[in-house]
C-alpha positions in Angstrom: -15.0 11.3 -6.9 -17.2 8.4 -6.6 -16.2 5.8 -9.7 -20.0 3.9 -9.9 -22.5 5.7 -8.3 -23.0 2.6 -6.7 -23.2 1.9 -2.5 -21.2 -1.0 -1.6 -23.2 -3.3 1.4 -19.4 -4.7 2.5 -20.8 -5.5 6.9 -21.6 -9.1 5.6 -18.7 -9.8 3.3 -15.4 -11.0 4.7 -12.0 -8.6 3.9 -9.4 -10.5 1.7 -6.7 -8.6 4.2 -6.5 -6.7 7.5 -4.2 -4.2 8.1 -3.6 -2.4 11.6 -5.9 0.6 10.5 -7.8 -0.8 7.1 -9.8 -3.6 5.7 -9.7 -4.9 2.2 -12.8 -6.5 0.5 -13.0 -7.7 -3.3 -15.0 -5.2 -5.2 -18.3 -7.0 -5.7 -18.7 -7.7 -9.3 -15.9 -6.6 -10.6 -12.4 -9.0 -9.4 -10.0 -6.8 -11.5 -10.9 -4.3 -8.0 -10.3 -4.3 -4.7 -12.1 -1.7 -1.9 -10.2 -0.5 1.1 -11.7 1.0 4.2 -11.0 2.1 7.8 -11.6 -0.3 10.7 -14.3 0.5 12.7 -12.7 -0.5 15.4 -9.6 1.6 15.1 -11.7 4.7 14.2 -13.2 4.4 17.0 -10.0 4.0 19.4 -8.3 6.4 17.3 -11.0 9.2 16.1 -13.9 8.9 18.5 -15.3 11.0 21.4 -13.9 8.3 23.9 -10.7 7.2 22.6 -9.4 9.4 20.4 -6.6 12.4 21.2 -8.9 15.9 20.9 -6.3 16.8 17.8 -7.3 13.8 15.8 -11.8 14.2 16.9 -10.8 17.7 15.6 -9.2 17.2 12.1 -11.3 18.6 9.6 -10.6 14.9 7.4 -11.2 12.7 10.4 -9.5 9.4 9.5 -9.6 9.9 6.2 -6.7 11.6 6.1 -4.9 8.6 5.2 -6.9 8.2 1.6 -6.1 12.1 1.1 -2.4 11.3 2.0 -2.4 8.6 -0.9 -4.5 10.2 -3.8 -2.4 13.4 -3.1 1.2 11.6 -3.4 -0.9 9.4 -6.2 -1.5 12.7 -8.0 1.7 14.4 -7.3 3.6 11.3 -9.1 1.5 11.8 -12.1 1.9 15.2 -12.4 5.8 14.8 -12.2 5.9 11.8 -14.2 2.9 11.8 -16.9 1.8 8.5 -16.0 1.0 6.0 -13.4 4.0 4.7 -12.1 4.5 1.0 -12.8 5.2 -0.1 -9.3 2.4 1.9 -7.2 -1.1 0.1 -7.2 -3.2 2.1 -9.5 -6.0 3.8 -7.5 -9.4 4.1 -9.2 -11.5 6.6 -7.3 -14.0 6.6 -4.0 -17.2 5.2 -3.3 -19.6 5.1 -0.3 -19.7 1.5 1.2 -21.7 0.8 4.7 -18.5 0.8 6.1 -17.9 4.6 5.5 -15.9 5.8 2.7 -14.0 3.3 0.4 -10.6 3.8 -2.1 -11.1 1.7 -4.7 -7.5 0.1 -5.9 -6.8 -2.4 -8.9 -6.2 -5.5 -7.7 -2.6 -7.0 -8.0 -2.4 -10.7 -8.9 0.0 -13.2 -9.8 0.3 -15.2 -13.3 -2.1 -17.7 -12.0 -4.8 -14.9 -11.5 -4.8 -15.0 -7.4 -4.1 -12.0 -5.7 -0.1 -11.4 -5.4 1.8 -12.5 -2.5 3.9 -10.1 0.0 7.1 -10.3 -0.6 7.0 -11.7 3.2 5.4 -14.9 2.2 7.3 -14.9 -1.3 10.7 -15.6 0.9 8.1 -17.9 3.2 7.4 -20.1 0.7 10.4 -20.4 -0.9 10.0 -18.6 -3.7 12.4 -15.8 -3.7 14.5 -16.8 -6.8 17.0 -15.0 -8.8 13.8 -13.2 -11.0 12.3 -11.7 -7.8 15.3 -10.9 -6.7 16.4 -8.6 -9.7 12.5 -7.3 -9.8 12.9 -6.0 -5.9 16.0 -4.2 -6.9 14.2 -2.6 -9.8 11.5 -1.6 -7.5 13.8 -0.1 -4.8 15.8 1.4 -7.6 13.0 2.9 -9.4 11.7 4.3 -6.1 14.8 5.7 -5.0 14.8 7.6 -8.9 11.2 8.9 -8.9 10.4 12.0 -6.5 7.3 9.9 -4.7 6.7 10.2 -1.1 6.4 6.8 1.0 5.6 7.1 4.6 6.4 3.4 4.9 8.4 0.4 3.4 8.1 -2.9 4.7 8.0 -6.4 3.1 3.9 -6.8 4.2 3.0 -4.1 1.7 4.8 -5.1 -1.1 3.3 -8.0 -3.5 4.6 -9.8 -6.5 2.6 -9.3 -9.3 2.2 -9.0 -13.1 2.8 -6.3 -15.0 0.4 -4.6 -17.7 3.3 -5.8 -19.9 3.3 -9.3 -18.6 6.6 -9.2 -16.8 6.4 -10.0 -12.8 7.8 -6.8 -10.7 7.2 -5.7 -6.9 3.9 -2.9 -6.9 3.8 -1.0 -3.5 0.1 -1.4 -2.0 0.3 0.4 1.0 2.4 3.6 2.7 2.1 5.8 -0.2 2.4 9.5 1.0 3.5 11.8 3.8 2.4 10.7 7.4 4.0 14.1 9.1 1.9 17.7 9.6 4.5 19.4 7.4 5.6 18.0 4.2 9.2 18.5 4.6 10.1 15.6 2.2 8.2 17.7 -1.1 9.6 20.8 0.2 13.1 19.1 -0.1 13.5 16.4 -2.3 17.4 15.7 -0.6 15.4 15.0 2.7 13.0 12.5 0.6 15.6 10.7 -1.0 17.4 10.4 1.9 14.6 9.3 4.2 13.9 6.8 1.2 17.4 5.6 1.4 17.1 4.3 5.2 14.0 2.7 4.5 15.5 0.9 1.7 18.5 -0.6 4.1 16.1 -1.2 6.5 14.0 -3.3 4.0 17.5 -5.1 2.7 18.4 -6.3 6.6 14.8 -7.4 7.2 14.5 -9.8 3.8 18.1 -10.9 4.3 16.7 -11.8 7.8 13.9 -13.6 6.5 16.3 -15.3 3.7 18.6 -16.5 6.5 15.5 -17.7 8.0 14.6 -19.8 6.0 17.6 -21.3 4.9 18.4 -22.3 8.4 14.9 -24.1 8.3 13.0 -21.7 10.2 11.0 -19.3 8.1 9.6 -15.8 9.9 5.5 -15.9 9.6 
C-alpha cells in the first residue's frame, strides 16, 4: 500500500537516525512522519550477488522481509486487540523513495515537539525520574500482557514520548515481529511470553547498568 502516491527523492537529504540495517529520514512535508529504509550499504553486503549468503539473494522478499515482519506482527496486534496498541509506533503504509521501498511511521516526539529520546540517552542525560520510571514498567507490563511478537528489546529502540492522550509513556520503534523461519512464538503463545520475559530481565540489568553508570559519574554513550 503506497499512502501518497507520491516518490520520495531522500539520496540528498540527511537520515535523522542510523540503525545497523535502516536509515530514518523526516517525511518531507509532513513532520508528524518519519520514512524508514534499508541501507544500501547493508543490502548490498547482506542481499547482493557478492556478499550476500545464496539463501538471502534467493528470498522471494529480498530484504524487505524486515518491513513484512513488522506490518505482519503490526496487523496481527490489531486483529487481537481492535486497536493500535499504545506503545508500538503507529505505522502508516509504504511508499517508493530513490532509496527503494520506504515504511512510513508516525513520528514520536517529546512535549517540546522534538523527536523522543531512547531511553539510552534518557538515563544519559539524567533524566530518568520517578515518572519514566513508572512509564517503563507500564510498557514492559503491557508488553508482557498483550500476545505481540518482538524480535528485539533494547534501550536504543525505545523512546520517551507523548501520548495521543498527553501522558508521556515508552513506544517501541524498532524489533517488532518474528526474526526466525518458523514462527514458533504465534504457534505458542507460552514460548512468546516466555522469550518476552528474558528480554525483559535482560533490559532491567542493562538500564540498571546504565543507572549505576551514571550515578558513579560515568554515564554509558
Amino acid at each position: 500500500m503506497d499512502v501518497s502516491g507520491e516518490y520520495l527523492s531522500l539520496k540528498d537529504s540527511n537520515p535523522i537516525a542510523k540503525g545497523g540495517l535502516r536509515l530514518v529520514f523526516p517525511y518531507p512535508g509532513d513532520p508528524s512522519r518519519l520514512v524508514k529504509v534499508m541501507r544500501p550499504d547493508k543490502v548490498a553486503s547482506r542481499y547482493g550477488d557478492e556478499g550476500g549468503t545464496l539463501f538471502r539473494r534467493n528470498r522471494r522478499l529480498g530484504e524487505y522481509i524486515l518491513f513484512v515482519r513488522e506490518i505482519r506482527e503490526y496487523i496481527a496486534a490489531y486483529a487481537s486487540h481492535g486497536r493500535s496498541l499504545p506503545f508500538v509506533q503507529r505505522i502508516r503504509g509504504l511508499v517508493e523513495t530513490d532509496l527503494g521501498l520506504g515504511l512510513v511511521l508516525d513520528a514520536a516526539r517529546d512535549s517540546e515537539g522534538n523527536l523522543a529520546p531512547t531511553l539510552a540517552k534518557v538515563i544519559f542525560n539524567g533524566a530518568f525520574d520517578q515518572q519514566a520510571e513508572e512509564a517503563l514498567a507500564s510498557f514492559l507490563r503491557e508488553m508482557l500482557e498483550c500476545d505481540v511478537i518482538f524480535a528485539d528489546l533494547h534501550e536504543r529502540n525505545l523512546v520517551y514520548t507523548v501520548g495521543a492522550d498527553g501522558k508521556l509513556r515508552f513506544v517501541m520503534i524498532d524489533g517488532l515481529g518474528s526474526s526466525t523461519i518458523l514462527p514458533l512464538k504465534s504457534w505458542f503463545p507460552s514460548l512468546n511470553r516466555r522469550s518476552k520475559r528474558k528480554r525483559i530481565e535482560r533490559l532491567r540489568k542493562r538500564v540498571k547498568g546504565r543507572l549505576d553508570a551514571f550515578n558513579a559519574g560515568t554515564p554509558m554513550v
